[in-house]
Steps between C-alpha positions, in 0.01 A plus 500: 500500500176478694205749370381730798144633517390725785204361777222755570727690728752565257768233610701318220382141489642196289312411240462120471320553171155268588266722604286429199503140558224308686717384773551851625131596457460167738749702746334785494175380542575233778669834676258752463200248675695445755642916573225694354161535689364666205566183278143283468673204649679658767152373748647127414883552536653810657232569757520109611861537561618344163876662436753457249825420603721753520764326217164516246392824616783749400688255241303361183828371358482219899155455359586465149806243536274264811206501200757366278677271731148404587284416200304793417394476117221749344167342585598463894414697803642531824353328743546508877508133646359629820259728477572703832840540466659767231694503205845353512685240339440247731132530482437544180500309143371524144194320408232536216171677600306177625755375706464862673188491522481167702748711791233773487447586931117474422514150407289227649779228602378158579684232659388128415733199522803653641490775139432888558387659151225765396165398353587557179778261552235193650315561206731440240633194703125332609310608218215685710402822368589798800189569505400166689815483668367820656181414478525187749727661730260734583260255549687355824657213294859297638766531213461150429149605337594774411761323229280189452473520121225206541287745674137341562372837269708476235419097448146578467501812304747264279202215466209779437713645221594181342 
C-alpha cells in the first residue's frame, strides 16, 4: 500500500518516500528557478524563458527513474546541453561541476582549427595562461598568435630569467 501525504491544498498525494534525498532537493531547486520570480536565480532561468518539461514538472518519480536510467550519482549536477533551451530529458545530462561550468552562457568560446571550446579549455590544452590568451586577443592578434606557445615575449623573458 502506497503512503498518502496531503499537498498544500489539502489533496492526498503519494508518497514516493525521497524527499529527503538530494535528488529531490535537485528537483526542487531546478523547478523553483525556473517558476518562482522570487527565487535569486529566477533573472537567469524563468524570466529567459527556461521551462521544465511538463513530465519533470508535476512528477519527481519521471525525474527520478530518467536520473537513474541516465547516470546521475551524488557529486553530479544537471546540466542543460544548450543553454537556451529548458529542462527536459533530451537536453539535459549529469556532469561534475567543471564540466558545467565550461557550458556556462557567459563563456568566451573560441574557435581555432576546426575545435570550439572555452578559454579555460585552450588553456589546459596550449599551455598559455588565460590571462594572455585574453590578453593578446585584445590586443588585435589572429588566433594563430594568439596560440603560438613560442611567442616572441615569452622566448625572451625565458633567456632574461635563465
Amino acid at each position: 500500500m502506497v503512503d498518502r501525504t496531503r499537498d498544500d491544498k489539502g489533496v492526498f498525494l503519494p508518497s514516493h518516500g525521497l524527499s529527503k534525498t538530494r535528488l529531490y532537493s535537485v528537483w526542487c531547486a531546478m523547478k523553483e528557478r525556473c517558476n518562482n520570480p522570487h527565487n535569486k536565480s529566477y533573472q537567469r532561468y524563468g524570466a529567459r524563458g527556461i521551462t521544465v518539461t511538463s513530465e519533470w514538472q508535476y512528477s519527481f518519480e519521471t525525474f527520478y527513474a530518467w536520473a537513474m536510467d541516465n547516470g546521475y550519482a551524488d557529486g553530479l549536477t544537471i546540466d542543460r546541453i544548450d543553454n537556451n533551451r529548458g529542462y527536459s530529458p533530451d537536453n539535459c545530462r549529469w556532469v561534475t561541476v567543471a564540466q558545467q561550468n565550461r557550458n556556462y552562457s557567459r563563456n568566451h568560446l573560441i574557435t581555432f582549427n576546426g575545435k570550439t571550446q572555452c578559454i579555460a579549455d585552450w588553456e589546459k590544452d596550449t599551455g598559455i595562461k588565460r590571462s594572455t590568451i585574453l590578453w593578446r586577443m585584445k590586443s588585435g592578434k589572429t588566433l594563430e598568435q594568439v596560440f603560438d606557445a613560442n611567442d616572441g615575449r615569452s622566448l625572451r623573458w625565458k633567456r632574461v630569467c635563465s
